[in-house]
Every structure is written in C-alpha cells, then in structure tokens.
C-alpha positions in Angstrom: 136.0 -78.3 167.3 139.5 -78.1 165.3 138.2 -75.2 163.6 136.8 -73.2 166.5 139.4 -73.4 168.6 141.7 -72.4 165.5 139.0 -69.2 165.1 139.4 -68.2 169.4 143.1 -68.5 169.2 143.1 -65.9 166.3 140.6 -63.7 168.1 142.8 -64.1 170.8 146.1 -63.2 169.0 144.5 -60.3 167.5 143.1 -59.1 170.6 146.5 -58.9 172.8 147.9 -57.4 169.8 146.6 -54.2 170.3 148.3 -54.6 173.8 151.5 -53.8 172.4 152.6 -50.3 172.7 149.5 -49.7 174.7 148.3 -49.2 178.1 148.8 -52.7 179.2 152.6 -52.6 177.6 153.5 -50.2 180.3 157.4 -48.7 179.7 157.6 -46.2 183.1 156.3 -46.0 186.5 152.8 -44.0 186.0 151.9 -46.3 183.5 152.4 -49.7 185.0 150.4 -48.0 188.2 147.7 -47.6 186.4 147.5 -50.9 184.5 147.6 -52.5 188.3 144.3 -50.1 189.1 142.8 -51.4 185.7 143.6 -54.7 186.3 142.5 -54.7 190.0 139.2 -52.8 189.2 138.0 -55.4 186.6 139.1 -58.2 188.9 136.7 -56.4 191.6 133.8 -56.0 188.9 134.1 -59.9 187.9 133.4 -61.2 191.5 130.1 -59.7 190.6 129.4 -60.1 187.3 131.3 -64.1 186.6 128.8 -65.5 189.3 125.6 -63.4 187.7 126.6 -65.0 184.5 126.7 -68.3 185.8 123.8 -68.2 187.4 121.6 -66.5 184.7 122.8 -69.8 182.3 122.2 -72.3 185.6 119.0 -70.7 186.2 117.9 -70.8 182.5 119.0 -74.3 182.3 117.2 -75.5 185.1 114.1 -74.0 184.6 113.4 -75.0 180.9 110.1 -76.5 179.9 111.5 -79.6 179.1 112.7 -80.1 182.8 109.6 -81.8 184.7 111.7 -81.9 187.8 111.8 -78.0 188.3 109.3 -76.8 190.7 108.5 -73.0 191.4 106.5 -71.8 194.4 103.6 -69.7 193.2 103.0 -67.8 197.2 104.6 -64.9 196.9 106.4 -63.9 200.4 109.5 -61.9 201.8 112.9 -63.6 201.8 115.1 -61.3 204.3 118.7 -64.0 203.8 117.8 -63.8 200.1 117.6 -59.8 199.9 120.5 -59.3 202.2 122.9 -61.8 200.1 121.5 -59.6 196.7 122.0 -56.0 197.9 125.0 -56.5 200.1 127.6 -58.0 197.7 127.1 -55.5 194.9 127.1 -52.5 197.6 130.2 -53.5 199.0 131.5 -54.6 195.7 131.0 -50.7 194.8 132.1 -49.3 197.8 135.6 -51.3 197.8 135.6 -50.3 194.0 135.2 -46.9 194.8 138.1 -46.9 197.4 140.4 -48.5 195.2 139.5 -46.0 192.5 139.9 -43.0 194.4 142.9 -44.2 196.4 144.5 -44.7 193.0 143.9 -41.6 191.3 144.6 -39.2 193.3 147.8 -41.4 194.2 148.4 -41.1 190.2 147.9 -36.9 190.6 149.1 -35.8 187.2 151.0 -33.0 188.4 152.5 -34.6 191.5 155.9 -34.4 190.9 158.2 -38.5 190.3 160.9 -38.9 192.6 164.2 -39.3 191.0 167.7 -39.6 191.5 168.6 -36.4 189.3 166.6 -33.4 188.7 163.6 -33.3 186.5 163.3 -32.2 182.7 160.9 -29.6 182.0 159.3 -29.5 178.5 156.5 -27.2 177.2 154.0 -28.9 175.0 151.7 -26.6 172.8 149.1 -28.1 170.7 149.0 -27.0 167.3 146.8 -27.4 163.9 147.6 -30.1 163.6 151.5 -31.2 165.4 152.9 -31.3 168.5 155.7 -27.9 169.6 157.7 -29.4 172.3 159.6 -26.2 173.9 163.0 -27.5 175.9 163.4 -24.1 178.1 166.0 -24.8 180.1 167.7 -26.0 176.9 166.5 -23.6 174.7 165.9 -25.7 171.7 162.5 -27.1 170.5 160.9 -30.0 168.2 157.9 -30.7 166.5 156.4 -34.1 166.2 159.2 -35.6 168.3 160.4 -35.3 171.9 163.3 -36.4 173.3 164.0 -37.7 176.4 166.6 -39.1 178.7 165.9 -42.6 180.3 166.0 -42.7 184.2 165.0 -38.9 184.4 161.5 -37.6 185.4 159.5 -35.2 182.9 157.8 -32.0 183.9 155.1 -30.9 180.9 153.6 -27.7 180.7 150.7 -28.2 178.4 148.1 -25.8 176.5 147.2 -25.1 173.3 147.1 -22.2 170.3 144.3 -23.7 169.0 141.2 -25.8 169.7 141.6 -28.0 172.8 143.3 -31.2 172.4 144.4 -34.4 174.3 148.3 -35.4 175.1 148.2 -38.9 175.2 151.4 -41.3 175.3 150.1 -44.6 176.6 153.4 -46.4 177.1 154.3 -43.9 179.5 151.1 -42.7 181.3 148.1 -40.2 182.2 146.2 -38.3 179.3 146.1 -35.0 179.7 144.0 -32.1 178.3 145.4 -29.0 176.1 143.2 -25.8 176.8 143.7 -22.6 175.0 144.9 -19.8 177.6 145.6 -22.5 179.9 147.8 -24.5 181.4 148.0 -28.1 182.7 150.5 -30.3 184.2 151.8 -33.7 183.7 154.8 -35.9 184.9 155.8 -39.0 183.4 158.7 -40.9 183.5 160.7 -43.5 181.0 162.3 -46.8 182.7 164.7 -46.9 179.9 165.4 -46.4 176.1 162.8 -46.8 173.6 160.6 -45.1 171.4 157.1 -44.8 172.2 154.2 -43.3 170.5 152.4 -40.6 171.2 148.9 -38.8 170.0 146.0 -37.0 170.3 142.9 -38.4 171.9 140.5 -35.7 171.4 139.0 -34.9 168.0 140.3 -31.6 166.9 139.6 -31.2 162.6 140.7 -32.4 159.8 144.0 -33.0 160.1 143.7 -34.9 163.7 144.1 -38.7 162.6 147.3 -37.9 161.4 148.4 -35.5 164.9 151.1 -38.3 166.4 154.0 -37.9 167.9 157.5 -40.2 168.6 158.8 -40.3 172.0 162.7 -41.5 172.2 164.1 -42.0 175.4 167.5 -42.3 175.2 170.6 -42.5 177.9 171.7 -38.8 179.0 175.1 -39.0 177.2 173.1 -39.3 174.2 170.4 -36.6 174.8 173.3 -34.4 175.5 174.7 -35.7 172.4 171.1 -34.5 170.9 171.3 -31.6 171.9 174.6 -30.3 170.4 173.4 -31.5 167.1 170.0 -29.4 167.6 171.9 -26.3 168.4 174.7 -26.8 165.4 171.6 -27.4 162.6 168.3 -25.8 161.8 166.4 -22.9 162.3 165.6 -20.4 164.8 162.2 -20.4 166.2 161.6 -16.8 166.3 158.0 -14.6 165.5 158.3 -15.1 162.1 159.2 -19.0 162.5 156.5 -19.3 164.7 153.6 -17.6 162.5 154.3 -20.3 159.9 154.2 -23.2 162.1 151.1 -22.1 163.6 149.2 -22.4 160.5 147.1 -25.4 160.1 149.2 -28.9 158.2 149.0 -32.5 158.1 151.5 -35.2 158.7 154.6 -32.7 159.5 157.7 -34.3 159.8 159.8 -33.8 162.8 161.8 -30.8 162.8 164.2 -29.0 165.5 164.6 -25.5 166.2 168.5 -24.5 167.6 167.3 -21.1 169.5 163.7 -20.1 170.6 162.4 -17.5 171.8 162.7 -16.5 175.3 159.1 -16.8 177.3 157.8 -18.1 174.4 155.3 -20.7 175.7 153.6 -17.9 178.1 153.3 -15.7 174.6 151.5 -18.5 173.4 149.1 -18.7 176.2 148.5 -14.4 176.2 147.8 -14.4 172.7 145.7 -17.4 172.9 143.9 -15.6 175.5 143.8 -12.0 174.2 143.9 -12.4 170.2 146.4 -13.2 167.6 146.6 -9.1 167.3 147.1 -8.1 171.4 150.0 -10.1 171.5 153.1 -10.1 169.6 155.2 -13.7 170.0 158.5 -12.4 168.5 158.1 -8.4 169.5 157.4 -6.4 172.6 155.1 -7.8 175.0 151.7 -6.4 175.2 149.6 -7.4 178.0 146.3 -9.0 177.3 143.2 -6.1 177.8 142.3 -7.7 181.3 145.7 -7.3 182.5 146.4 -3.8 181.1 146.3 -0.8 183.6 144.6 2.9 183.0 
C-alpha cells in the first residue's frame, strides 16, 4: 500500500506538472475563459460517464458466477421508466454540453476585440521557415523569435504566413490560431501582468518545426517604451535585402530586432505569397499580383 500510494503521488506530481505554463496556468483574460469552458465541459461529461463507471464495476460485481443470490429474468419485455432514464440523461447531457460549448466560443471570438483601459497594440505575425517575424507597425521596429509586450494592454495580431501554413499558439495567454499563406487571420490576447511566456507552433510544418518557439515578455509600458528606444538605437534595418535572408529556411534562430522596417511590409508578404516570390518585389516598387492587375 506504502508503495502504491508513493507510485499515484508521483504520477500525480508528474501529471500537474505539465500544467505549468500551460493551458490550465492561465496568465490573461482569454485564457483563464477558456480553462473555465474546459473545466465546465468535463465536469458536464463526468455526470455521465462517473455513474456508467460505477455501475459497469457494481453490475459486474453483482452478477459474477460466484454470486448465487443474483437472479436474472429470462422474459424478455419493454421497460418504458428504464428507456426514458437511459436516453434522456445523455441527450440532455449533450444538448446542455452543446450550449455551453457554443455560448463559449463564440463568446471567446478570436478576433473580437478585449476591452481595455488604453488603446490596443497591433503586431503582425508572419510565419517563417522556421521562426516567428513579429512586425510592430505602428512602432516601426520588428523581432524574431521574441515579442514584446506591455502588461495591462490588449494585443491585436495580424497573422499569415510566407510559407507553409502554420499554428500561433501561446497557451498562457490564449486561442491558437492558424497562419495561411496569402491570408490573413486575427487574434486578440491580452497579458494580466509581467512575465514571460512561451510560445510555438502547433502545426507540423518540416524539419526545422520542433525547434519553431517563441518568448513572450510582457513587461510594464515604461519598460516596453524603454524597449523600444534600445531597438531603434541597435541593429539592422529590415529592408528587401534583409528580408530575403531571413526568409530562407533555419533552425533555432536566436532572437533578433530590426530598428526600421519597411513600410507595408506585412501586406508585401501576403502579395508575394499569393502571386510568386518573382510578381512581387518586398523592398522595390510594388507590383500587383496578376489577378489584381488591369489591361
């Protein structure tokens, strides 16, 4: 007994480890929503499936050949209580689990904007081979592998991606969201307060996915302000030329800033995606994709 219960407590320990920096470690507003809807749909689910348990063992018990007191009535007839009780519970149990499911999720709208006290920060997110370009336009400054944000203030993403499609995934802060070449998907999260959380990819995309992760720092807006000086005083420029190199496929890139990028650069991105790396110049003169073209 010593030793079993030594053996569940280590399950155990191991188990709600993987809850750290996780879904059910929630750090913003989005998230810890959607751990109440996980938590609330399995609690729905076990009202069924606890007392089919219980009564699979009880039944099993009870009717094993060594018990002579067990009797089983061989005339087969039609039970109406005994149907009603075993198709109504597990039809409303589905439709209340359906309401709270679709109540929730469309509550939990990935592009329905966070209420906040000051106005939002909008980021660009392009999926690369394999790294994360996050594009600050209003800023005019970009990272890679490492996005910076200010506690207390709600995040506007624009997602696609130059490649194949991906997954933007940070589970601390909410909502997965896909990446779709010559296409673009929104997301709003938001970060309680300061902290780094992790971010990834959760869709298989090559070689070089396992190592396609990302660090989230929320930090307080004197010191993303303070961020952003130091971004603009060192590095490079993400121009054309910049940007061909970073768009060629690497693992496990370090994050790296960019003081300056190029104006419009994230709808580039999508028109090349969409036309052909040789339709549409990121750096140059714009050159509108064939379907968009007039003559």
């Amino acid at each position: 007994m010593r030793h079993a219960t030594l053996a569940l407590a280590l399950v155990s320990a191991t188990a709600l480890g993987g809850c750290s920096e996780g879904v059910l470690d929630p750090q913003g507003p989005i998230a810890s929503a959607e751990r109440l809807l996980l938590i609330n749909s399995t609690a729905i689910m076990l009202v069924v499936v606890i007392p089919v348990i219980v009564a699979t063992l009880a039944f099993a018990w009870w009717y094993r050949s060594s018990n002579t007191r067990a009797t089983r009535d061989t005339d087969e007839s039609y039970e109406g209580r005994v149907e009603l009780v075993i198709w109504s519970i597990p039809a409303l149990t589905v439709i209340l689990l359906g309401g709270v499911i679709w109540i929730g999720s469309h509550q939990l709208d990935p592009r329905a904007p966070i209420p906040g006290n000051v106005d939002p920060l909008r980021v660009d997110v392009v999926a690369l081979d394999w790294k994360w370009l996050f594009i600050y336009p209003d800023q005019g400054v970009a990272a890679v592998n490492q996005l910076v944000i200010p506690a207390g203030t709600p995040v506007e993403f624009r997602l696609t991606s130059a490649t194949v499609m991906n997954s933007f995934f940070v589970p601390q802060l909410g909502s997965q969201i896909y990446t779709m070449g010559g296409m673009t998907t929104h997301l709003n999260l938001f970060a309680d307060k300061p902290g780094e959380y992790h971010g990834f990819s959760a869709n298989f995309s090559g070689d070089g996915f396992s190592e396609m992760r990302f660090v989230v720092k929320s930090v307080p807006a004197g010191d993303f302000e303070t961020w952003l000086d130091q971004v603009r005083g060192t590095g490079t420029a993400l121009d054309d030329a910049g940007y061909a190199k970073l768009a060629k496929p690497s693992q496990a890139v370090p994050p790296a800033t960019y003081r300056s990028v190029e104006p419009k650069l994230f709808e580039r991105i999508i028109d090349r995606t969409v036309a052909g790396p040789r339709k549409v110049g990121i750096g140059g003169a714009y050159s509108p994709p064939p379907h968009q073209a007039g003559g």
